[in-house]
C-alpha positions as CSV (number, residue, x, y, z in Angstrom):
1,X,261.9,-75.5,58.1
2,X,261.0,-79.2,58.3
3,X,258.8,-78.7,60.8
4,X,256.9,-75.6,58.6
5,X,256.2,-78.3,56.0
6,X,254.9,-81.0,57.9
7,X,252.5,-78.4,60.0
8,X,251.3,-76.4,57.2
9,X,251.0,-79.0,54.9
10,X,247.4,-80.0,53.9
11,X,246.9,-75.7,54.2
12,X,249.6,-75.9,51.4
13,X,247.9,-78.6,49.9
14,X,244.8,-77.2,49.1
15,X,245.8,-74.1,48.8
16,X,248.6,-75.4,45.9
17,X,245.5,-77.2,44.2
18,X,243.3,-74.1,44.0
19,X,245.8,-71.8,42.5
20,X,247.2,-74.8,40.7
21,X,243.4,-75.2,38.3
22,X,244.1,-71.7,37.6
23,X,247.4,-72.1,36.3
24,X,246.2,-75.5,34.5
25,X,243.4,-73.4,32.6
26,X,245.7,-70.9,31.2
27,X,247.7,-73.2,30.6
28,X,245.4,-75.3,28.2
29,X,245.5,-71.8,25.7
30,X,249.5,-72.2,25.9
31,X,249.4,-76.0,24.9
32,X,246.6,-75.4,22.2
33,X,248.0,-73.1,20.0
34,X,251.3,-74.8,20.4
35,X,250.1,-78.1,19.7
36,X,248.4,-76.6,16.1
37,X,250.5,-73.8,15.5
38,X,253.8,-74.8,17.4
39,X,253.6,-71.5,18.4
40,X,254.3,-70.2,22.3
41,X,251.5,-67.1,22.2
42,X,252.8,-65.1,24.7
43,X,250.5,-62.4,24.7
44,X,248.2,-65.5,26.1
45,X,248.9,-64.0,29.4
46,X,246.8,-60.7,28.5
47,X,243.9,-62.7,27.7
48,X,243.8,-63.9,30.8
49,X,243.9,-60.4,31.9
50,X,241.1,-59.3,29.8
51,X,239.1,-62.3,31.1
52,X,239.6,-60.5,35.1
53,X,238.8,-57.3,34.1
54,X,235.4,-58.7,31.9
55,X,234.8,-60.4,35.5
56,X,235.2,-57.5,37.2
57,X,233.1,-55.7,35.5
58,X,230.2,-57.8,35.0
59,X,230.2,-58.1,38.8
60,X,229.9,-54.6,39.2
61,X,226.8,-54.5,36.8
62,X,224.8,-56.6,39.5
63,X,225.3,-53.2,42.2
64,X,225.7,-56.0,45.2
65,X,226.0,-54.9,48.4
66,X,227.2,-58.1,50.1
67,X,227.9,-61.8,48.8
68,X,224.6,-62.7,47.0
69,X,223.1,-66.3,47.8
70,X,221.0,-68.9,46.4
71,X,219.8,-68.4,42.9
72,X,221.2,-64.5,42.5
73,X,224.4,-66.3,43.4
74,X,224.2,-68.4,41.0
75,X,222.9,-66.0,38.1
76,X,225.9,-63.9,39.3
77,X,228.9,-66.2,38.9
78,X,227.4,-68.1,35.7
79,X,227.2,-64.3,34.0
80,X,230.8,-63.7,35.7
81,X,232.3,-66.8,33.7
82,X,230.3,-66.4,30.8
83,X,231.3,-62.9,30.5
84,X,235.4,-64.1,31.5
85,X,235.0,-66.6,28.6
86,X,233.8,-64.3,26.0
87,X,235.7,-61.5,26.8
88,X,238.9,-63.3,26.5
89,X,237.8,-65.9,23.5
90,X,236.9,-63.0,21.7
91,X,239.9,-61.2,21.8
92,X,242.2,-64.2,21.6
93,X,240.3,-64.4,18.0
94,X,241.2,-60.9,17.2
95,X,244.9,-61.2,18.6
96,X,245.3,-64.3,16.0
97,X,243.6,-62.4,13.3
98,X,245.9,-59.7,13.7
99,X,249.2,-60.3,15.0
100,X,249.8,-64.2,13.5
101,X,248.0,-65.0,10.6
102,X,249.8,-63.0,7.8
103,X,253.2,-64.2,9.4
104,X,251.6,-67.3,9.3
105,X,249.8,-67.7,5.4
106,X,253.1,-65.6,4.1
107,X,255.3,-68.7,5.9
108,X,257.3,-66.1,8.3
109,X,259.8,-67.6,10.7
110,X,258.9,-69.1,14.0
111,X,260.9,-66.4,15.6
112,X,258.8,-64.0,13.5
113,X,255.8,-64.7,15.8
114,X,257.2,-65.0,18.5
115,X,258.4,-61.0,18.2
116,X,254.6,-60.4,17.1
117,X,253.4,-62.1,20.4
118,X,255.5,-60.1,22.8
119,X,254.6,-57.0,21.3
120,X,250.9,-57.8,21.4
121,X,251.4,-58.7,24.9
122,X,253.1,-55.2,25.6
123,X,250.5,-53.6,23.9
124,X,247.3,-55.0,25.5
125,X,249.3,-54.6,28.7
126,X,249.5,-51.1,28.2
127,X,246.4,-50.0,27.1
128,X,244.8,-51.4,30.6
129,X,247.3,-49.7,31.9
130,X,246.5,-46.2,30.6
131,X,242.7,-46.7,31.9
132,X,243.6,-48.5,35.1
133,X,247.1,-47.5,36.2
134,X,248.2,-44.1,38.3
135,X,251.4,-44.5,36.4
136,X,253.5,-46.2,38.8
137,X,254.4,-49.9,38.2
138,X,255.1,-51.4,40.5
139,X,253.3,-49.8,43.2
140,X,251.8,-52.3,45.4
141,X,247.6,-52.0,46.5
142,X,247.8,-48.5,44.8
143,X,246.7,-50.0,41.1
144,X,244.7,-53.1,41.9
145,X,240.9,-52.8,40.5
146,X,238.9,-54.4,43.6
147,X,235.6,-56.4,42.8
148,X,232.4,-56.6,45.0
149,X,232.9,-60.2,46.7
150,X,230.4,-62.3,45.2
151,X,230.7,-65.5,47.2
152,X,230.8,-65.6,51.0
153,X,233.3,-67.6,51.8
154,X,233.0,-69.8,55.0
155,X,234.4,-72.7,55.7
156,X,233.2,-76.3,54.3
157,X,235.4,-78.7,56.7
158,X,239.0,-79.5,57.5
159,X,241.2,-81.6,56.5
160,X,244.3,-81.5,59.0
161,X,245.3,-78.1,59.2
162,X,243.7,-77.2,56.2
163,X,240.6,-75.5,55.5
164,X,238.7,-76.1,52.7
165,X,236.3,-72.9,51.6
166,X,233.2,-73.1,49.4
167,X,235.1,-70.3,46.9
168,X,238.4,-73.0,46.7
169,X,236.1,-75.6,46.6
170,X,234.1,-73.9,44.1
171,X,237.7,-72.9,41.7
172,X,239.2,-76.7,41.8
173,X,235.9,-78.1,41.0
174,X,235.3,-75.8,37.8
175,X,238.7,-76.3,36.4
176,X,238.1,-80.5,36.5
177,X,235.2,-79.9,35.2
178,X,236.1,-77.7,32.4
179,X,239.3,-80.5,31.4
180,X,237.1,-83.0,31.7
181,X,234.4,-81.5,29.2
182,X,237.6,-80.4,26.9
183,X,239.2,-82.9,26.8
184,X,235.9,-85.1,25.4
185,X,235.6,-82.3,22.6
186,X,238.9,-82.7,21.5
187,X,239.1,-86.3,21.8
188,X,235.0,-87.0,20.8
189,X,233.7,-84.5,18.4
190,X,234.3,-84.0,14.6
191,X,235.8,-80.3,15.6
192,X,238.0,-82.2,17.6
193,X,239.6,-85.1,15.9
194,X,240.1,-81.2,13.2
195,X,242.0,-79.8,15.5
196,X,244.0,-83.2,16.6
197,X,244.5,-83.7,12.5
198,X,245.8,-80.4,12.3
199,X,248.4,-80.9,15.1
200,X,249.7,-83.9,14.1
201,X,250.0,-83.0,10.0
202,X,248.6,-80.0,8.7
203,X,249.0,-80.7,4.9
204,X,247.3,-84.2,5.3
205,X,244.4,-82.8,7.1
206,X,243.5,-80.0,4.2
207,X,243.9,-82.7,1.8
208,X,241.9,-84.9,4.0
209,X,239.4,-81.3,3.6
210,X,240.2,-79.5,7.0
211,X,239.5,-76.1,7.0
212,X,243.2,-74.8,8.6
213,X,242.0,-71.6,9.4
214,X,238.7,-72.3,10.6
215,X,240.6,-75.3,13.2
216,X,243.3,-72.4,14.0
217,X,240.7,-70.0,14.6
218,X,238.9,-72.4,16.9
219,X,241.9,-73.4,18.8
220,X,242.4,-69.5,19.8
221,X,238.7,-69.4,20.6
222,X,238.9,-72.2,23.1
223,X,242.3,-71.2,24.5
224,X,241.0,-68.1,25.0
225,X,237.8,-69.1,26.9
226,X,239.6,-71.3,29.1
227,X,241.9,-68.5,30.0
228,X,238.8,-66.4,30.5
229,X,237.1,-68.7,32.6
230,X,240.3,-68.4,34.8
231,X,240.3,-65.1,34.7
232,X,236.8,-65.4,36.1
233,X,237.4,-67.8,38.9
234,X,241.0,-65.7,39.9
235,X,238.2,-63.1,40.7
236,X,235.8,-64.9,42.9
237,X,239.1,-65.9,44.8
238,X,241.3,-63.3,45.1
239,X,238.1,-60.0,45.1
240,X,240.3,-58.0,42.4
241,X,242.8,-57.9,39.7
242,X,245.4,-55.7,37.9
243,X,246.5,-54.9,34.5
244,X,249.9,-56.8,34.8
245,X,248.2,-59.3,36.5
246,X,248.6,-62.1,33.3
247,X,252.4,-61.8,33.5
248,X,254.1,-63.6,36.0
249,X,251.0,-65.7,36.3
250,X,251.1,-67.0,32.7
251,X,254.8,-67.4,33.1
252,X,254.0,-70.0,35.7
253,X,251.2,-71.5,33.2
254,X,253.5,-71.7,30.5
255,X,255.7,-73.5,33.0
256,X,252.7,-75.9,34.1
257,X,252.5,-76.2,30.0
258,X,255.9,-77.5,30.0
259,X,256.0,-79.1,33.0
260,X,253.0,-81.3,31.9
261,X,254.4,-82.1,28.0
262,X,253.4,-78.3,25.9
263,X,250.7,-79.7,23.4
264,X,249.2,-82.2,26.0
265,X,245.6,-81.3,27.3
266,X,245.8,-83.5,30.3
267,X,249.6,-82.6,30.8
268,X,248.6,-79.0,31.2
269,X,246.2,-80.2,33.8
270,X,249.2,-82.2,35.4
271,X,251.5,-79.2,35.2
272,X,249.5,-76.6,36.4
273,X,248.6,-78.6,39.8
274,X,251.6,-79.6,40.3
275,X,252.9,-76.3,40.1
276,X,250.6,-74.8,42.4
277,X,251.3,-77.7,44.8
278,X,255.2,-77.2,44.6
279,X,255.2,-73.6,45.0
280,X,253.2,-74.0,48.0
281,X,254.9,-76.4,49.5
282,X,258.3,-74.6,49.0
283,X,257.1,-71.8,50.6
284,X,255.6,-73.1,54.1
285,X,259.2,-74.2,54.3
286,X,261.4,-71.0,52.9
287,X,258.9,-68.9,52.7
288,X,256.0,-66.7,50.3
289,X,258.7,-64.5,48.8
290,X,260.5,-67.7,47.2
291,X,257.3,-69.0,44.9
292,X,258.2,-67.2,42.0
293,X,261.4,-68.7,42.3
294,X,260.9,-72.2,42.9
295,X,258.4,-71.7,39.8
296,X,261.4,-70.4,37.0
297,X,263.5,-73.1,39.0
298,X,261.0,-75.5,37.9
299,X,260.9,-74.3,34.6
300,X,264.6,-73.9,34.0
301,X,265.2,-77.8,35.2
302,X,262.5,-79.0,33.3
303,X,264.3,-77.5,29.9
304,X,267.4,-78.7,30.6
305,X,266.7,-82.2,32.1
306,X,262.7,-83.4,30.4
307,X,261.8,-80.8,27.9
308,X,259.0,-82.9,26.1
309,X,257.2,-82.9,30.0
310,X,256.1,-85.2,32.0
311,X,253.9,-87.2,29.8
312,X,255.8,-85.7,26.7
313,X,252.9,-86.5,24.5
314,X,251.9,-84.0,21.2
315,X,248.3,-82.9,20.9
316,X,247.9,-84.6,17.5
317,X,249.0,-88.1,19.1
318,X,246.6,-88.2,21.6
319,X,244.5,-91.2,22.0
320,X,240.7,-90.5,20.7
């Protein structure tokens, strides 16, 4: 098993950092709305979702008959994100509008919205399920919805045994990008320092004039379009998606939310690598089937032993 690990490891290693961004950009929704809202949305999962299918099919608008190149390439996979990104910020507006804000201005309990979120995660999940499902669950190949591959993906150079593709190239650099650019907003812009205000004290910041709902409905716009932005890169990876594909993937992005400190931008970055790494490394040494586990492993030691995270630090205290 040792010997697994040390021969597969840059492989796992870049493969562990590739499907780690994609857990660290759902994960940014998760520690959003819980940084404002203390709130876990757990329909956050189906936004994601909505974000593959939106990526799916804007793809398909293009009719391509092969990986495009050069400019078409790039007019393909900015429309793909863009469309991801408002697909799923979109609905993560409506989802808010409907399933948390009366609970929320009438002062329900936490647990409350927490029912309201599982049910609005059952219910998107269902409704793509009626369109794109024959009916059976868990019926492997037989309900995937396959995308045209938009990127042909060849091989950059090598790093030890690993290989590092344009498309993983392409997903890691996105998802830095994307924190990097978030993480200024927050930190930089007047919407920002709302949306920190609001996280750290929300009755000082609407005496201080912060519009609550206008920061809350923000907060679910940018989770959203992160997620969605996911969504659309989990497409140019993997060629495909699925209508329960948001579940046990936003269960490992809640863990990366966790993992990094819930209601810490750059601690959902954190998480979400580190998760990806972990997961791969566990399995070049027990093997594929035990990632999920390793991943609730994580999640359960994490709650029992750190559960403020690694860096433990709250969205409203971040340094500006």
């Amino acid at each position: 098993m040792v010997s697994n690990f040390v021969d597969l490891f840059w492989s796992s290693t870049i493969d562990g950092l590739t499907i780690g961004s994609i857990y660290a950009l759902v994960a940014l929704g998760y520690t959003l709305v819980y940084g404002v809202l203390r709130l876990i949305n757990f329909a956050h999962s189906e936004i994601f979702m909505i974000g593959t299918f939106a990526s799916v099919g804007t793809i398909s608008l293009f009719g391509l008959s092969g990986p495009a190149s050069g400019l078409t390439l790039v007019l393909v996979l900015f429309c793909t994100a863009a469309a991801g990104m408002a697909a799923s910020g979109a609905s993560a507006v409506v989802l808010e509008r409907v399933a948390y804000r009366r609970l929320r201005t009438r002062g329900s309990s936490r647990l409350a919205a927490l029912i309201s979120a599982i049910g609005a995660s059952l219910f998107l999940q269902e409704v793509f399920a009626l369109r794109w499902s024959n009916g059976e669950l868990h019926a492997s190949g037989r309900d995937y919805v396959n995308s045209e591959r938009v990127l042909e993906k060849t091989e950059l150079f090598s790093i030890g045994d690993g290989i590092v593709r344009n498309d993983k190239l392409l997903v890691f650099v996105a998802a830095i990008l994307m924190m990097i650019v978030l993480d200024r907003f927050v930190n930089r812009t007047r919407l920002g320092r709302g949306i920190r205000a609001t996280a750290q004290d929300s009755e000082s910041a609407v005496l201080m004039g912060v519009n609550i709902n206008r920061v809350v409905v923000l907060t679910f716009l940018i989770g959203g379009a992160m997620a969605g932005l996911a969504g659309a890169l989990y497409v140019v990876y993997f060629d495909q998606t699925r209508y329960i594909i948001g579940f046990v993937l936003g269960i490992k992005a809640f863990t990366a939310a966790v993992l990094g400190g819930i209601g810490n931008l750059r601690g959902a970055l954190l998480g979400g690598l580190t998760i990806g790494l972990v997961e791969n490394y566990g399995a070049s040494i027990w093997g594929a089937e035990w990632k999920d586990v390793i991943t609730f492993s994580i999640l359960v030691l994490v709650l029992l032993f750190r559960p403020n995270g690694i860096l433990g630090e709250a969205l409203g205290r971040s340094k500006a």
